[in-house]
N, C-alpha and C positions, 0 to 999 in steps of 0.2 A: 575613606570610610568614616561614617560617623559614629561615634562613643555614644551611644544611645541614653545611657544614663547620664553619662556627662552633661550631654547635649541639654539636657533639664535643668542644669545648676549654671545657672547664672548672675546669681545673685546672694550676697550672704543669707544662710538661711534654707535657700532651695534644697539641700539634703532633705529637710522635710516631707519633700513631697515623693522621696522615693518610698517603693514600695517595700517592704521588711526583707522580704522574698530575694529581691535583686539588688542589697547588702553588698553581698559576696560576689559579684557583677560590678557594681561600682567600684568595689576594693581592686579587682583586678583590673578592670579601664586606670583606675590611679594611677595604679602601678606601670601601666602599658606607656602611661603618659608621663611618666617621671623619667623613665629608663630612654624614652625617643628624644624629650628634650633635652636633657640633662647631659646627654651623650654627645650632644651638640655645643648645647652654650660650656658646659663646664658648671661645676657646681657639685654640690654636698649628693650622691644620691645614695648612699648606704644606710645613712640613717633615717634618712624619709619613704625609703620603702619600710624600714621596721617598725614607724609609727602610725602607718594607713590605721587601720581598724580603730585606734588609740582618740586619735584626729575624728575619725566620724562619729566615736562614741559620744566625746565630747562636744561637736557641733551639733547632735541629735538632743542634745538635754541644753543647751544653750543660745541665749536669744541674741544675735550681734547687731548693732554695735552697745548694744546697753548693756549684757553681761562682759565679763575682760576674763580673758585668755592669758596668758603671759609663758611664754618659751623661754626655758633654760637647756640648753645655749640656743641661739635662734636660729641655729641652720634647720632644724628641724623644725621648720614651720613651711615648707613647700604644699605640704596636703592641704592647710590652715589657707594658704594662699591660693589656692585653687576651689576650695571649698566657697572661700567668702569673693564670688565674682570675681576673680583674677586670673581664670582660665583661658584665655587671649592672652592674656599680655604673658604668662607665662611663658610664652612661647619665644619669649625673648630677655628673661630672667636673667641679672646678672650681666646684661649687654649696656654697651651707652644706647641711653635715653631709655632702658627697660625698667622695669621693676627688678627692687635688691631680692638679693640670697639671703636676709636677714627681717624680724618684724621691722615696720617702720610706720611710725604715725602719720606723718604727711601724708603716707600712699594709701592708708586705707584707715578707717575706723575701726574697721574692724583688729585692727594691729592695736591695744592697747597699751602696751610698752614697747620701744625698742632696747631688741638686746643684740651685740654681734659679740660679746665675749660671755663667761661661764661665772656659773654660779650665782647671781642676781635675780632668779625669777623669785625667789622667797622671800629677799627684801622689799622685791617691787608689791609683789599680792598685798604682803601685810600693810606697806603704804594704802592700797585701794580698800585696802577693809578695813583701816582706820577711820580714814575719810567717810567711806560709808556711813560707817556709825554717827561721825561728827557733823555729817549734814541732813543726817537723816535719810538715806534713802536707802534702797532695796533694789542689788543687783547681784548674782551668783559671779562667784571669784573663783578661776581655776590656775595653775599654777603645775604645768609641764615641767621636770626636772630630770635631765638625765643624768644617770646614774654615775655618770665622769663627774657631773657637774658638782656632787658631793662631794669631792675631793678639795674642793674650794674653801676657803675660810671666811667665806663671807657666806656661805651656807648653812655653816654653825652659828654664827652670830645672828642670824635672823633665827635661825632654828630653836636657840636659846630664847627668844622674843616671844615665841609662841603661845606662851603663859597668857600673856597679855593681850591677847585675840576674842573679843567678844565676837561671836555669832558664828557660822560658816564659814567656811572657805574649803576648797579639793584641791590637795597637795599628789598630783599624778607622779608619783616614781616612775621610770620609762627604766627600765633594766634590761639592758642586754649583756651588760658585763663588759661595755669600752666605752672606753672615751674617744678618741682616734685608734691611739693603741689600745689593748688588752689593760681593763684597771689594775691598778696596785695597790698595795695597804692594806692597813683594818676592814677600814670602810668594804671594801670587795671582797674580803673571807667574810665579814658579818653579813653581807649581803646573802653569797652563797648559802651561810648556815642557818639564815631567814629564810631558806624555801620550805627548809625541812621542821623549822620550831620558830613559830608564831613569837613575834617578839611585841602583841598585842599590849603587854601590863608595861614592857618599859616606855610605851608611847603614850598608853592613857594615864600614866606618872606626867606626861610634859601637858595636859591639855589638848592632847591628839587621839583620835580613833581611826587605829590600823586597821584595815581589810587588804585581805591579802595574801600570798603572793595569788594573784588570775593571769590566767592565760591571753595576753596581751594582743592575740590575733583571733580573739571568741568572740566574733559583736554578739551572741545571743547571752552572753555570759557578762560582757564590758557596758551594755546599754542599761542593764538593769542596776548593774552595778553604779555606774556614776549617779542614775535617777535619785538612787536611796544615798548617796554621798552625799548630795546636795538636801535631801531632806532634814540632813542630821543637823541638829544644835551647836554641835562643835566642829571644829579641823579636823578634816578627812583626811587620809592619807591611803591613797589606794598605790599598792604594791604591784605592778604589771610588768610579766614577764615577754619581753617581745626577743626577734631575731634579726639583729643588724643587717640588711639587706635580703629582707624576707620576699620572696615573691623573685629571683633573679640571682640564677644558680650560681653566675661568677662573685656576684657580689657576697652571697653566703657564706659561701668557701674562702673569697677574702677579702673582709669587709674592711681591713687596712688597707688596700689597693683602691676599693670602690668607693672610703671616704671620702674623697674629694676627688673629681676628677678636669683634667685640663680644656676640656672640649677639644672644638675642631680649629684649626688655622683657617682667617675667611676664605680659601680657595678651596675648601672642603677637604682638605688632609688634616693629620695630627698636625700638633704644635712641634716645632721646630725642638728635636732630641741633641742637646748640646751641653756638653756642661755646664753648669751652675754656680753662683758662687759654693751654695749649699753644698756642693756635690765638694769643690775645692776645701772648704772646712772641713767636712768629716775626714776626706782623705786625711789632711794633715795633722789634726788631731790625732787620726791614729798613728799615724806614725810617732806625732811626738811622745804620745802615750807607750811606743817602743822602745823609746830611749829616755825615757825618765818616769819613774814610779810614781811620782806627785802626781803629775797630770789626772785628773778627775774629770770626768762630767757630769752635770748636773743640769736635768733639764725637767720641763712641765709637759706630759704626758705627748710630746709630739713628737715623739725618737724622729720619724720618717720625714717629717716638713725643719725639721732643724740637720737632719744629714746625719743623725747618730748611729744609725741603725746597723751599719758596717762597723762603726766602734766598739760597740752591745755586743756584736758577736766576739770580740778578738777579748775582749775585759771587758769581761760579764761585772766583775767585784770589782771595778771602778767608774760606775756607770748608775747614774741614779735618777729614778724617774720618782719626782714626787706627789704626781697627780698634778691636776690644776689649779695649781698653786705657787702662783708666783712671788707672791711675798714670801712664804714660806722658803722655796728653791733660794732664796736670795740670804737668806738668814741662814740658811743650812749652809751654804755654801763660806758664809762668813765663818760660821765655827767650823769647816774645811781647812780654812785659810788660814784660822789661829791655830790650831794644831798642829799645821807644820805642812798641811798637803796646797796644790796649786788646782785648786777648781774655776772650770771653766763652764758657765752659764750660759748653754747657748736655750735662745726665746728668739720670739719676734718683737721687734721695734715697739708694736702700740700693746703688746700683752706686760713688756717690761714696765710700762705707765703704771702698772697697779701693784708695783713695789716700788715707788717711789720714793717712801717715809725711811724703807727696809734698807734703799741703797744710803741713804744719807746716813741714818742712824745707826746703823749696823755692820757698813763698808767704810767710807769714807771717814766716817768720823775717827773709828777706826786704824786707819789707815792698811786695810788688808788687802794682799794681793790678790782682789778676785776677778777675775777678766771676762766680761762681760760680751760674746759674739751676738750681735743684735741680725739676724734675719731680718729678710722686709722693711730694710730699711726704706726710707723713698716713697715714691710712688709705686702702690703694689696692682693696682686694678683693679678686676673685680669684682675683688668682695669688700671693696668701697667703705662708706665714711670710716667705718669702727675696728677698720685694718689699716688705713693709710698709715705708714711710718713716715709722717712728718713733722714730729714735734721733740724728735730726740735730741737733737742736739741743741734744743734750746732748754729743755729740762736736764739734762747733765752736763752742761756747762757751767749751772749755777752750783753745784756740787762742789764746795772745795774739798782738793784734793784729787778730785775726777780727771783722768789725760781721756781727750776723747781723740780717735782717731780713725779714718774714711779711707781704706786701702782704692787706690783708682783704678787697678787689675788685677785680674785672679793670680798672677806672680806676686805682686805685693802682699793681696791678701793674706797668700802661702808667708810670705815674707815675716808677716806683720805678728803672726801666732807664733814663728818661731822665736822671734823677740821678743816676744811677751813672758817664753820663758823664763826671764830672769827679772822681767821687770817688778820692782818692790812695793807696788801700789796698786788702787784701781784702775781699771783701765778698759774702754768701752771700744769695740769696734763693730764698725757698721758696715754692712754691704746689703744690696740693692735684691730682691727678689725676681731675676733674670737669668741669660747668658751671661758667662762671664766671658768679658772682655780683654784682649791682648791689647794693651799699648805697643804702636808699631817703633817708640824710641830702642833702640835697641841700648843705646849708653844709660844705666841707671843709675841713682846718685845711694846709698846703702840709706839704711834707716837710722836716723839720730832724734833722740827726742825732742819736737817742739817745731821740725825744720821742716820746711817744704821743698819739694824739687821744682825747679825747672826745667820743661820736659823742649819747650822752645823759647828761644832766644829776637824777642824781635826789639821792636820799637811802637809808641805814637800808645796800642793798645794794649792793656794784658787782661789776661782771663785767669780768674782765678776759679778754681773751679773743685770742687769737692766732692771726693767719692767718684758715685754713679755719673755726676754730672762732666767727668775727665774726657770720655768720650764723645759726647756733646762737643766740649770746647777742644779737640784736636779736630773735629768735622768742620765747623766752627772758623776755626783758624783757615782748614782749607780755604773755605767759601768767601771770607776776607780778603785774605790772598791773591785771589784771583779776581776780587775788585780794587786790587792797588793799596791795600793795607797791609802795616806791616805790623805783626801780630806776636806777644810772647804768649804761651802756654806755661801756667804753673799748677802741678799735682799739690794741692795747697796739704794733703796728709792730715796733718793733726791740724784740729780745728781749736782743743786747747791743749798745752796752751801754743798759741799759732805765734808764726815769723814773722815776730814785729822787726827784722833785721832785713831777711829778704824785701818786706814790704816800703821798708825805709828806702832800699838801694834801687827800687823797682817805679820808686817816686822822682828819679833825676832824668828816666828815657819815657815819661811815660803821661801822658796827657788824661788817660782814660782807665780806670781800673774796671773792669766786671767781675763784682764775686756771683756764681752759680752753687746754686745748691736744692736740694729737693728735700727741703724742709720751710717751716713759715718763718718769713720775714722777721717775727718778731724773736728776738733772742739768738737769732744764727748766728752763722759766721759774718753773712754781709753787713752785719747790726755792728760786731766788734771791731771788722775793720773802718767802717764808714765812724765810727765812734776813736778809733787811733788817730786816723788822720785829721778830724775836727782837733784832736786833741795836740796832734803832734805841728800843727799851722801851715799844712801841705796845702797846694791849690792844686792837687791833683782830682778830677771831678770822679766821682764813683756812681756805677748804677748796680741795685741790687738784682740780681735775678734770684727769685725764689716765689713762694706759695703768699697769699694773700690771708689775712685775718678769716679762715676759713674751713669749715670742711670739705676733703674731696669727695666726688659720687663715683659710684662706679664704671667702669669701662675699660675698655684695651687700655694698657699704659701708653702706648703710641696715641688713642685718643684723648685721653685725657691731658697730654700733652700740650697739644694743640688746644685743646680748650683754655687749658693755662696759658697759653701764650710763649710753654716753653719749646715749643716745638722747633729746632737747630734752624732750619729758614727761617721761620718768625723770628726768631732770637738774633738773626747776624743782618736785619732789618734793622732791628730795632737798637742793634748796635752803633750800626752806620748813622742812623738818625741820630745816635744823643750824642757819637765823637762830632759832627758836622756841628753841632750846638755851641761844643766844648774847642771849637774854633773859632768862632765869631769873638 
């Protein structure tokens, strides 16, 4: 069947040519087409259905690619991306070699910033309405923000800026009252109590004119209204009330369910239902939280994608979502820690990047026991560059004072939090956004700070391998084996500070080290080992496996893989080829 209206928009701009009439025709084909693909690839669809009307209001009053758009946060840009000619490729959104789930400059012009995390669409606008000014030109600036996105601190600090904005710009509020979850704070009672009392004077005090709260799904009400936004002399700030999975009843009723959703497995089933590491942290955590009162959480507005959500229900009063707001969660958590309680930070891997200042300054310096469970660590898929967790353990190893450490199966992982309980310091653990994995050693060596296990005992090669990458190198090991290598396996654990003792004694049988890890080459583990042994006058030869000077794109983690080269065949190829070297 063909989308009739659809069928017309091919190109940024062709919204135009629809007729006012079949508005409400197109809104629903969006929708029709959000909910068939999105069902399949996987991806954001709860809040791209509550912004249909929002998205065409806006692409009706703006010229692309010469006007700039900018999404905060940028999963809500799927209409944006179907509107401006990317209705094809849509149909494979979020796939390898499709178009991302996030803006992105490369892929279209029409994308004039990329955002894949929260709260930056305000500093980025004011950047382009500076410049405006500064080269002289004449382009309308609008600036998508949803209402989670407030929660950010880098959305006051541009907000603060505001003074300083010569000319135009449309600062779109997208309110539906979540973030993933349900908002929290100030920010979302004053939101609330802005439906009912016009908080117009304290905005035209900063250099802003409010209009507002509209009905976010009225295009006869949203197109006139943005028209005369843009007309205005100064920063618009249109207040739009929308419904997080508007248009698609399951999503309505549970727009935390329909936030993101997994797609299909490519045989056409769901995605394989197995536990998780995630799933293994919440459990544990709650338990720990049953036998010690310290235990705390403290997370950024994604009870459900960090596993907490089972926790929240059992302690409620020890359980804290501080919006999106990561630096913040990181500081709060530090005067946790002085007080005398034991909080535990669970984020993902590349959201933790934007408290970086907070962990050094504020933890580590410090020296407060705040335990750090990093989600996503690794390769996560895809929702590609601006999610990949590959840069952790090269950014908190530099951290003095920082133990970082890589549990290699959801028994350890388990392992790894109950000894955290007493541990007197920072302390970062990572795991992989997957199934969690059993290691089939059944003998395990307990947990000691600093020490790695060996999980096999061989000769000639050893695999050191980190975290996620443990089950790679016991595959690994098989596939050696059975070409006449004789192979050890080490769960290298803590990455700092790591075993320069095992590593020593693993230097007398051993011709070939491979460190593995699913972070970038520069700053990892394979840098600190390959950097001991130059030091220590081994002629033991090392090859690094890991990510290159790089970002990852999106795709299956098994594709991306293989792209990388770290694909378990590829890798015990490439094995064979550098020990054969390291014989000559």
């Amino acid at each position: 069947m063909v989308n009739s209206r659809l069928d017309q928009i091919r190109a940024a701009n062709d919204i135009k040519k629809i007729a006012p009439s079949d508005y409400a025709f197109l809104a629903e084909e969006i929708r029709s087409c959000l909910i068939k693909v999105i069902s399949r690839t996987g991806g954001h669809l709860a809040s791209n259905l509550g912004i249909v009307e929002v998205t065409m209001a806006l692409h009706l009053c703006l010229t692309f690619p010469v006007d700039k758009l900018i999404f905060d946060v940028g999963h809500q840009s799927y209409v944006h991306k179907i509107l401006t000619g990317r209705r094809i490729q849509f149909r494979e959104i979020r796939t390898h070699g499709g178009i991302s789930g996030f803006p992105k400059r490369a892929e279209s012009g029409s994308d004039a910033f990329g955002t894949g995390h929260s709260s930056t669409a305000l500093s980025a606008a004011l950047g382009f309405a500076a410049a405006r000014e500064q080269l002289g030109q004449d382009y309308k600036i609008a600036a998508v923000v949803g209402d989670g996105a407030a929660t950010g601190g880098m959305f006051y600090e541009a907000f603060n800026n505001l003074a300083c904005l010569k000319g135009n710009m449309v600062f779109v509020l997208n309110d539906n009252g979540m973030s993933i979850s349900s908002n929290v704070g100030a920010v979302a009672e004053w939101l609330k109590s802005s439906r009912k009392h016009s908080p117009a004077a304290f905005f035209d005090g900063i250099n802003m004119d409010y209009r507002g709260p509209l009905d976010g799904h009225d295009l006869e009400v949203l197109v006139p209204a943005v028209k005369e936004a843009f007309e205005s002399s100064r920063p618009v700030l249109l207040h739009v009330l929308t419904k997080k999975g508007k248009g698609y009843g399951p999503a309505e009723k549970n727009p935390v369910w329909y936030h993101g959703l997994a797609g299909k497995a490519p045989g056409g089933g769901k995605g394989e239902e197995t536990e998780s590491y995630t799933d293994v942290f919440g459990k544990t955590i709650t338990e720990m939280a049953g036998k010690d009162s310290r235990v705390t959480a403290v997370y950024a507005a994604m009870e459900h994608g960090v596993g907490l959500h089972g926790y929240r229900d059992v302690y409620p009063q020890r359980f804290y979502d501080v919006g999106i707001a990561e630096a913040h969660a990181v500081t709060f958590a530090a005067g946790l820690a002085a007080a005398g309680l034991k909080p535990y930070v669970a984020v993902y891997s590349s959201f933790l990047q934007r408290a970086f200042d907070q962990m050094i300054h504020d933890v580590c310096l410090q020296q407060l026991p705040v335990v750090f469970c990093m989600d996503r660590a690794g390769i996560v898929g895809e929702d590609g560059e601006t999610h990949q967790g590959i840069f952790d353990l090269s950014y908190l190893t530099l951290m003095p004072g920082m133990t970082v450490a890589a549990p290699g199966d959801k028994d350890e992982l388990r392992e790894f939090l109950l000894w955290s309980l007493e541990f007197p310091s920072p302390l970062a653990i990572r795991y992989p956004k997957r199934r969690a994995y059993i290691c089939p050693i059944a003998e395990r060596d307990e947990i000691r700070l600093g020490k790695s296990e060996v999980l096999m005992q061989g000769r000639d090669i050893a695999l050191l391998a980190v975290g996620s990458m443990v089950e790679d190198a016991v595959q690994i090991h098989d596939i050696l084996a059975q070409r006449g290598y004789w192979v050890s396996v080490v769960n290298v654990r803590f990455i700092k500070p790591f075993d320069r003792e095992l590593l020593f004694g693993l230097t007398c049988r051993h011709r070939l080290f491979v460190t593995m890890e699913e972070n970038v080459w520069n700053g990892g583990y394979g840098q600190q080992v390959s950097a001991y042994l130059a030091g220590s006058g081994s002629n033991v030869h090392v090859l690094n496996i890991g990510i290159g000077d790089m970002f990852v794109k999106h795709g299956t983690i098994g594709g991306i893989k293989r792209e990388l080269g770290l694909d378990k065949d590829m890798l015990a190829e490439k094995i064979i080829k550098e020990y054969r070297c390291c014989e000559k």
